[in-house]
C-alpha positions as CSV (number, residue, x, y, z in Angstrom):
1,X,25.2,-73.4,131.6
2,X,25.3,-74.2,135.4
3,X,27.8,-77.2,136.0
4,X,26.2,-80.3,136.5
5,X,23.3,-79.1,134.0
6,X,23.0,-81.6,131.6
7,X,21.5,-80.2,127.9
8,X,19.2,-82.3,126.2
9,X,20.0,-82.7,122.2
10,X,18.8,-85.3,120.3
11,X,19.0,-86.1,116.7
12,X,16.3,-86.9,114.8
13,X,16.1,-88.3,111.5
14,X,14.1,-86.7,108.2
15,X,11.0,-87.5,107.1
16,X,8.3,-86.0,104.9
17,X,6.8,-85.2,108.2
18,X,9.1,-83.0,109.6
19,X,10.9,-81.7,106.3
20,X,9.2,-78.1,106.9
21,X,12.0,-78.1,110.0
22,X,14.3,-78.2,107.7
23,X,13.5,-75.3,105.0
24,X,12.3,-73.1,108.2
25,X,15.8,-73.8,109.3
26,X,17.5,-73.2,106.1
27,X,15.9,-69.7,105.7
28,X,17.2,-68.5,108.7
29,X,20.2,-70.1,108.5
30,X,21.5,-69.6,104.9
31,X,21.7,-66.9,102.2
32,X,20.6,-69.0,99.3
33,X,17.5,-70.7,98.4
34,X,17.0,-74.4,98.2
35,X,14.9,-75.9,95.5
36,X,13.1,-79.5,95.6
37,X,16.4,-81.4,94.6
38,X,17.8,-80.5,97.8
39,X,15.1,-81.5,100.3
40,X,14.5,-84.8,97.8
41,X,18.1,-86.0,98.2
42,X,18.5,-84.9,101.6
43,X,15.6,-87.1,101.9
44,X,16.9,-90.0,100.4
45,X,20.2,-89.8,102.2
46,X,18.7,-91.8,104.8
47,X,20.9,-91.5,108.3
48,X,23.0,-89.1,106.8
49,X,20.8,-86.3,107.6
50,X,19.4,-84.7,111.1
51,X,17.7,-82.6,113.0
52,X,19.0,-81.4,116.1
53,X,16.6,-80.8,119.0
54,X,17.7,-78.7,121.6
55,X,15.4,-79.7,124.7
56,X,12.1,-79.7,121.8
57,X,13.2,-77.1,119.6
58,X,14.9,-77.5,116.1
59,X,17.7,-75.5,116.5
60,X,20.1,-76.9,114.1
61,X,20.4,-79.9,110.5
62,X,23.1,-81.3,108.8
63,X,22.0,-82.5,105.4
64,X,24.0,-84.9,103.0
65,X,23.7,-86.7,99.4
66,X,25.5,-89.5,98.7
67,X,26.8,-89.6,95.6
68,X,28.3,-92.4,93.6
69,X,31.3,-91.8,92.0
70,X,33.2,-94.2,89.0
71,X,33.4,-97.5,89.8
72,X,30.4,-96.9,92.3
73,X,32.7,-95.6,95.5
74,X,30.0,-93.8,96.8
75,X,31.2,-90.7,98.8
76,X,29.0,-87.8,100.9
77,X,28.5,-84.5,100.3
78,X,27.4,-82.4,103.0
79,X,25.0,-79.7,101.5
80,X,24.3,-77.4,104.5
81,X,25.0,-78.2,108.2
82,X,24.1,-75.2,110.7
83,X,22.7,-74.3,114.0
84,X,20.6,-71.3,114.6
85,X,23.0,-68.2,116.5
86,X,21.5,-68.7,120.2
87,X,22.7,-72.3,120.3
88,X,26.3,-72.4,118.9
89,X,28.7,-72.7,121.0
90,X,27.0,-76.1,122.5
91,X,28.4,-78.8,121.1
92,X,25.1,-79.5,118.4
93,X,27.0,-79.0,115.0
94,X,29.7,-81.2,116.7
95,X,27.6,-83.9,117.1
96,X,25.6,-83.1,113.5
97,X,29.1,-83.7,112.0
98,X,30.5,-86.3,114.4
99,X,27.3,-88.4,113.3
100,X,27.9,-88.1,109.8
101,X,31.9,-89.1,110.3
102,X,30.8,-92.3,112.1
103,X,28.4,-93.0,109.4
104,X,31.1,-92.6,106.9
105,X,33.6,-95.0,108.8
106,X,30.6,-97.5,109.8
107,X,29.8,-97.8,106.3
108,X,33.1,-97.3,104.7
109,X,33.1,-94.2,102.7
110,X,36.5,-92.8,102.2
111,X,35.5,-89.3,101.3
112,X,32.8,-86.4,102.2
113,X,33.3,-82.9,101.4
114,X,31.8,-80.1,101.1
115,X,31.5,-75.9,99.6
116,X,32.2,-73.3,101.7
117,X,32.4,-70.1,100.8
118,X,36.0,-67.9,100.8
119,X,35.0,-65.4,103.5
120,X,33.6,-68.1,106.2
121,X,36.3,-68.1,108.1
122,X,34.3,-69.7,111.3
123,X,33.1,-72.5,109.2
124,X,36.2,-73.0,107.6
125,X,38.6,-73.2,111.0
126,X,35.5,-75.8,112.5
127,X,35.7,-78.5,109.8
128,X,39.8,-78.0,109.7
129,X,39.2,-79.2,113.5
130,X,37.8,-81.9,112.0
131,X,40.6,-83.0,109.8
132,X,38.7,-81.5,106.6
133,X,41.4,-80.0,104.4
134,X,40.8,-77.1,101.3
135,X,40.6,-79.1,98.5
136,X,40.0,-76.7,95.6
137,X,38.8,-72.9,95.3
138,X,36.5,-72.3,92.9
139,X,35.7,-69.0,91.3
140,X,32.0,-67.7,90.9
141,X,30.5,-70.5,92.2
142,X,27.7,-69.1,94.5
143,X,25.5,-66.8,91.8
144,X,23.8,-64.3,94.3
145,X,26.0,-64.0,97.3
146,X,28.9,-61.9,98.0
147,X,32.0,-63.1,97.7
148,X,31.0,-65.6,94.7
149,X,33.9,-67.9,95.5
150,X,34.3,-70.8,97.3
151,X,36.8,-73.2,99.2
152,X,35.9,-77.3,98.6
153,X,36.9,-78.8,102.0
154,X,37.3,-82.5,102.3
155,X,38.3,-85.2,104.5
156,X,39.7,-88.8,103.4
157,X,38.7,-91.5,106.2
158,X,42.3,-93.1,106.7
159,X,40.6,-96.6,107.5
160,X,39.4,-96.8,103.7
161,X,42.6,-95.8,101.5
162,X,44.5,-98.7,99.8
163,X,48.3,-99.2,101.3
164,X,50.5,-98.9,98.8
């Protein structure tokens, strides 16, 4: 990009109407499947999931579910956030997570997290840049997908913890 070039991306919320973005997205994107569960609680997690537009073009989604946890914290787990291959590099799954982070601390939720899998070593070093630690590994957990294991990364908002 030329200096001075400014790139248009805009996030858009989802809706029924726009929902076929989404699983066009994830299949190109993602080496799993996603059944109805997925798209309903992405759905129903309100703000917490985009669409990114490059110019007019989908080109990237982070999608969340919110869930509640005991005592009814409620805390956010990111499903799938990715941007198709021709437009990494531009700042769009920064601002898919950034957006997600401020929702968290708007809203104070003190944890989100998310499964990546052992051999991602790009995803894993971008949410570290983030502040997202590993968590947990977790054997087998992906059933058709090579290597079956995963990491769970997660970040504690430090606004939100109790002082001891």
């Amino acid at each position: 990009m030329g200096a001075g070039r400014e790139i248009q991306t805009s996030l858009d919320g989802l809706r029924d109407k726009n929902l076929m973005q989404l699983k066009k997205l994830n299949t190109a994107l993602f080496p799993v499947r996603y059944n109805d569960k997925y798209y309903a609680d992405a759905l129903a997690s309100g703000e917490f999931t985009k669409l990114a537009y490059y110019s007019d073009i989908c080109v990237g989604a982070i999608a969340c579910r919110l869930e509640k946890k005991e005592g009814g914290v409620v805390r956010v787990y990111i499903m799938t956030l990715g941007v198709l291959a021709p437009y990494r590099g531009l700042g769009i799954g920064k601002k898919l997570l950034n957006h997600a982070l401020e929702l968290c601390a708007k809203q104070n939720i003190s944890e989100i997290y998310l499964h990546v899998q052992t051999n991602n070593e790009d995803a894993i070093s971008f949410y570290k840049k983030f502040g997202f630690e590993i968590t947990e590994t977790i054997q087998n957990y992906y059933t058709n997908i090579t290597p079956p294991d995963c990491y769970v990364l997660t970040k504690y908002t430090t606004q939100t913890q109790p002082k001891k």
